[in-house]
Backbone bond lengths (Angstrom), bond angles and torsions (degrees), N, CA, C in turn:
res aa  C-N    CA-C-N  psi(-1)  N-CA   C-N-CA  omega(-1)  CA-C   N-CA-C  phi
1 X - - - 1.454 - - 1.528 109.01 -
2 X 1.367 107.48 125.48 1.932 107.69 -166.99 1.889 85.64 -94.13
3 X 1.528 105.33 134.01 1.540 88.14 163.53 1.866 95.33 -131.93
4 X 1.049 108.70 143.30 1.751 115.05 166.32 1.589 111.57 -85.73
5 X 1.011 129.17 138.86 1.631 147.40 160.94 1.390 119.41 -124.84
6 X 1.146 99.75 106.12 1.618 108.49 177.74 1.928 101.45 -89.76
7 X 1.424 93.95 158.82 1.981 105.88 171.98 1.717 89.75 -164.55
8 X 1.187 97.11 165.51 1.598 140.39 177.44 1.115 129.62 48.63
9 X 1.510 94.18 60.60 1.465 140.84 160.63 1.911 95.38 -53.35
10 X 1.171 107.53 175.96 1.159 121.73 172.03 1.735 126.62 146.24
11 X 1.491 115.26 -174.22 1.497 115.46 -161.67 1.714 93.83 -122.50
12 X 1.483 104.10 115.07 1.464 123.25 -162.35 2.104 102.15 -127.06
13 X 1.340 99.75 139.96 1.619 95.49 -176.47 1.742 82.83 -91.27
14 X 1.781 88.16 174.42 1.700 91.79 -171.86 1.457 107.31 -85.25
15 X 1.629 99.94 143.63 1.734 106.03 -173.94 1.942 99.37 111.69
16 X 1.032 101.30 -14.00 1.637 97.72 176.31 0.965 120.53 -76.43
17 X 1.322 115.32 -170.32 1.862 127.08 175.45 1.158 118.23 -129.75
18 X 1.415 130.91 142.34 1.551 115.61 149.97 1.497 114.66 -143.97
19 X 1.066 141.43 165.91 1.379 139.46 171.40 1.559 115.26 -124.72
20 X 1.718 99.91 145.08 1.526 120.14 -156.67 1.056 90.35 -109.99
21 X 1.834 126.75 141.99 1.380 117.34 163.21 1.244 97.35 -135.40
22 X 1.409 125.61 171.01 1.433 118.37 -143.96 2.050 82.68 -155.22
23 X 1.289 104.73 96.83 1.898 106.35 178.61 1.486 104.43 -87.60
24 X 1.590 97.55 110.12 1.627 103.81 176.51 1.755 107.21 -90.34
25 X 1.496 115.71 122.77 1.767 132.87 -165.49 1.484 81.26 -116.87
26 X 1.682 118.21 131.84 1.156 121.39 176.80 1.395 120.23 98.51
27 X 1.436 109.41 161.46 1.879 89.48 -170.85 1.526 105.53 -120.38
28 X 1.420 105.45 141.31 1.670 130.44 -172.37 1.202 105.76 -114.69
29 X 1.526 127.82 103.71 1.156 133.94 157.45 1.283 112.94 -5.16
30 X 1.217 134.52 161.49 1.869 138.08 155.30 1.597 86.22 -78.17
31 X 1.082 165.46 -23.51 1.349 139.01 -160.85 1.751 101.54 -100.65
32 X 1.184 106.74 13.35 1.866 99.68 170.97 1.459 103.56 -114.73
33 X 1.366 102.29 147.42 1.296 125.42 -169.46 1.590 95.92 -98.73
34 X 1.300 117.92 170.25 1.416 140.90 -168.34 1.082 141.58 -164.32
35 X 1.394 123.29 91.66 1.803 141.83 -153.83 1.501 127.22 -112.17
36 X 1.307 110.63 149.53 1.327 106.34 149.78 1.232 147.20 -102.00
37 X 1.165 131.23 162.06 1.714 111.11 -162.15 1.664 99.08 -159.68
38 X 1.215 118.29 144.76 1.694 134.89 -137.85 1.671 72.73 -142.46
39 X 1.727 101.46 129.89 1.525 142.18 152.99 1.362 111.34 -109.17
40 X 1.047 154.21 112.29 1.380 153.67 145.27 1.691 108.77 -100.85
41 X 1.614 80.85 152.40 1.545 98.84 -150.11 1.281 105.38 -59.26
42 X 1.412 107.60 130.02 2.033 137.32 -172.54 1.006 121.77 65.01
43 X 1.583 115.42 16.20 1.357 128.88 164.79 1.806 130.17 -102.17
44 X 1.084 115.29 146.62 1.175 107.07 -171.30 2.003 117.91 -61.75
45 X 0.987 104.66 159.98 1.721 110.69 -176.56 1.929 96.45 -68.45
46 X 1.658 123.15 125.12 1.248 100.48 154.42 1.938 111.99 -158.72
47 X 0.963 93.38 156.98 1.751 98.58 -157.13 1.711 106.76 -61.84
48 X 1.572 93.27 140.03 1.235 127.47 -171.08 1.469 114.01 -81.26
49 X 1.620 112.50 -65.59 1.129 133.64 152.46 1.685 131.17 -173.22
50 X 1.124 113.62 163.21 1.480 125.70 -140.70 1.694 105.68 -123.26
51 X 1.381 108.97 149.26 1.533 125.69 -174.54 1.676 106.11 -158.84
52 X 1.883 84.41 132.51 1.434 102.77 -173.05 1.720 82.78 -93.35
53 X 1.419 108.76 134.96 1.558 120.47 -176.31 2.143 101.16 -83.12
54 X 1.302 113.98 -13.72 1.440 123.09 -166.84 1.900 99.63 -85.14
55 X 1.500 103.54 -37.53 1.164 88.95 -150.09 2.123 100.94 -146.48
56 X 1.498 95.43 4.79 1.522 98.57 175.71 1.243 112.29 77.74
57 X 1.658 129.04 -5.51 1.377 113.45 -173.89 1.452 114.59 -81.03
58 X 0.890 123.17 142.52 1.834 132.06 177.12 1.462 110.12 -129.09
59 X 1.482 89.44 176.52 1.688 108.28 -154.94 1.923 82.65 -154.26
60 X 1.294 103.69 113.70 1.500 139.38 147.68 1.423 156.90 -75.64
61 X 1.511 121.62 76.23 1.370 117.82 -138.97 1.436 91.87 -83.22
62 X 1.612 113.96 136.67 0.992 149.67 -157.54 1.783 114.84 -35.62
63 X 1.140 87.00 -70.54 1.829 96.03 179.74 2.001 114.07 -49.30
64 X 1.067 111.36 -15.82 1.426 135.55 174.41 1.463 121.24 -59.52
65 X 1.332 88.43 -47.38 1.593 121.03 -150.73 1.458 105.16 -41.60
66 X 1.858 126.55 136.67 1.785 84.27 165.25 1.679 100.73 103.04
67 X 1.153 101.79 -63.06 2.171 110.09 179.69 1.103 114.42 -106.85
68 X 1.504 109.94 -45.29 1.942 92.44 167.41 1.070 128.28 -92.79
69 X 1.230 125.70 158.38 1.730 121.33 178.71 1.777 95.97 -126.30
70 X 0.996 122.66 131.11 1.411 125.70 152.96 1.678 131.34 -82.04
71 X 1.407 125.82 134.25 1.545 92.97 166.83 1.474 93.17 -152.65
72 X 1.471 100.73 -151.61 1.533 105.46 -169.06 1.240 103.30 -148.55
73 X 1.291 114.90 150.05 1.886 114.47 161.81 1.397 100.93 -154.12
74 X 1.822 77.38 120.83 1.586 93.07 -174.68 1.817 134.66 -81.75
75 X 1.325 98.99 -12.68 1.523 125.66 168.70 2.055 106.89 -60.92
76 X 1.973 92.92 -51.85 1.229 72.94 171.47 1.806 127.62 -116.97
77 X 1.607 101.07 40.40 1.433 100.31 162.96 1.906 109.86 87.44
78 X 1.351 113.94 -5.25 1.203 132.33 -138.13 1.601 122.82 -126.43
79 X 1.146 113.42 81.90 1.569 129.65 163.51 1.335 123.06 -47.10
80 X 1.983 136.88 113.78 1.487 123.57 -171.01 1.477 89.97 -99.08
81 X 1.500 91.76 175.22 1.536 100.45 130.37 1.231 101.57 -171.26
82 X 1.474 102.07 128.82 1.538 130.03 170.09 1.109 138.08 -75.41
83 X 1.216 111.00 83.58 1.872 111.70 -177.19 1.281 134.74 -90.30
84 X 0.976 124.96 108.90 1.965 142.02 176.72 1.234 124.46 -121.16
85 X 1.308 80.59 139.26 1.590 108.92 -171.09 1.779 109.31 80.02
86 X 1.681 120.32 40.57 1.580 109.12 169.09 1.228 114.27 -59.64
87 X 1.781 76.59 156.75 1.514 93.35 -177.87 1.684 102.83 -123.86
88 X 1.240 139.20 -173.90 1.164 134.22 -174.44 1.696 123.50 -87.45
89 X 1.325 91.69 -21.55 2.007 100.75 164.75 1.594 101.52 -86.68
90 X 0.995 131.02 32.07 1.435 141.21 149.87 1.333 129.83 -74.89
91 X 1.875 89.56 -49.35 1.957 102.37 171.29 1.364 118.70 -43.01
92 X 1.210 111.37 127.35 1.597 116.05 159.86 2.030 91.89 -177.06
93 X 1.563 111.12 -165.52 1.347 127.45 170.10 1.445 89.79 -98.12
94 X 1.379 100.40 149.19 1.316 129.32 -167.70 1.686 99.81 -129.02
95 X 1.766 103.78 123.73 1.133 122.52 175.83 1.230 139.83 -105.59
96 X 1.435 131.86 127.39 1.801 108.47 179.30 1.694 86.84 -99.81
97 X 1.557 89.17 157.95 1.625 102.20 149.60 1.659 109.79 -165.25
98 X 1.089 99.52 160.63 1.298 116.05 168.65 1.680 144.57 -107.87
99 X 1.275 119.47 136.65 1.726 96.74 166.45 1.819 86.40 -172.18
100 X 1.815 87.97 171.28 1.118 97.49 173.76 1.520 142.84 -102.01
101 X 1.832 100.33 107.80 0.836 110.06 -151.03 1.475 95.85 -151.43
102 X 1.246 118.42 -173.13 1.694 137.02 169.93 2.202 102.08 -84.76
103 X 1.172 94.38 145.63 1.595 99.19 175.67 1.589 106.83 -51.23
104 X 1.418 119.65 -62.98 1.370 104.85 -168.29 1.410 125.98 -72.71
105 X 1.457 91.02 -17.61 1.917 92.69 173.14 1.873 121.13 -59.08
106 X 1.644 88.37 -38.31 1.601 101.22 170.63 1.400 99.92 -27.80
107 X 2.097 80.77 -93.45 1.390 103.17 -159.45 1.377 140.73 -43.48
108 X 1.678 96.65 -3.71 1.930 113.62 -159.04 1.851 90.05 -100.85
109 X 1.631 101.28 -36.35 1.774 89.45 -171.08 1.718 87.54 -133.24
110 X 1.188 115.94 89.99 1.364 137.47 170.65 1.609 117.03 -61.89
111 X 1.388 115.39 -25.64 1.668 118.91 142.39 0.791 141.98 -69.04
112 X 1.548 118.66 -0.37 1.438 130.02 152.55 1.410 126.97 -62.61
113 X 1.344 114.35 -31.79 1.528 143.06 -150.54 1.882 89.80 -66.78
114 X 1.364 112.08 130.55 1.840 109.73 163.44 1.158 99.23 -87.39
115 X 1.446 155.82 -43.99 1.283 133.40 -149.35 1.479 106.18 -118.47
116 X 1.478 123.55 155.90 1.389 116.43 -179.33 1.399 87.82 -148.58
117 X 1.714 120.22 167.56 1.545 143.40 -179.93 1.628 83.01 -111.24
118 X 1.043 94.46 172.99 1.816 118.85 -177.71 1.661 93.09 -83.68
119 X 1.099 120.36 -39.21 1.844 115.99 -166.18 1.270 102.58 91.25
120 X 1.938 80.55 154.24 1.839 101.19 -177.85 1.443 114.46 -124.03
121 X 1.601 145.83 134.73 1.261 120.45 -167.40 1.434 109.82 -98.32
122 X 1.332 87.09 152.58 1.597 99.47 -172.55 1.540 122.27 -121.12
123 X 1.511 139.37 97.68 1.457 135.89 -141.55 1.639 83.66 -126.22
124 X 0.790 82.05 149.10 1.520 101.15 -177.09 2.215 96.35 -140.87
125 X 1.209 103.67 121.16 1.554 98.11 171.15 2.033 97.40 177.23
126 X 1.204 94.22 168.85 1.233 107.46 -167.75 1.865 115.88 -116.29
């Protein structure tokens, strides 16, 4: 049974940082990729950014670009993502999921994804 757990969510003024890590329990092929993906409130869920677990390549949705960094460590099971410099259209719950697939395919159709974490919230305000 693969389960995702996201933590370190939190309430950041704008211009801050925080980092998301995403504990993968269960075993995931190297050929599945592994993302995050931002809901803000009454908006639809859609990917942030994306990691091929085989080979490190990712896919970065645009407005991101530049402030987040994604990565992986495979020793400890464990997908980041590093955010700097928020801004307040940042807020929403923050999601991992997984499946097997290519990074941008994830992140582009996020209803594709088989596995999901519960999410962590992320407020950004001053």
């Amino acid at each position: 049974q693969v389960q995702l757990v996201e933590s370190g969510g939190g309430s950041v003024q704008p211009g801050g940082s925080l980092r998301l890590s995403c504990t993968i329990s269960g075993f995931l092929l190297d050929y599945y990729a592994v993302g995050w993906f931002r809901q803000a409130p009454g908006k639809e869920r859609n990917g942030v950014s994306c990691i091929a677990l085989s080979d490190g390549s990712i896919y970065v949705e645009e407005s991101v670009k530049g402030r987040f960094t994604i990565s992986r460590d495979a020793a400890k099971n464990t997908v980041y993502l590093q955010m700097n410099s928020l801004q307040p259209q940042d807020t929403g719950v923050y999601y991992c999921a997984a499946d097997l697939t290519i990074p941008q395919a994830l992140c582009t159709m996020p209803g594709g994804a088989g596995y999901w974490g519960q999410g962590t919230q992320v407020t950004v305000s001053s």
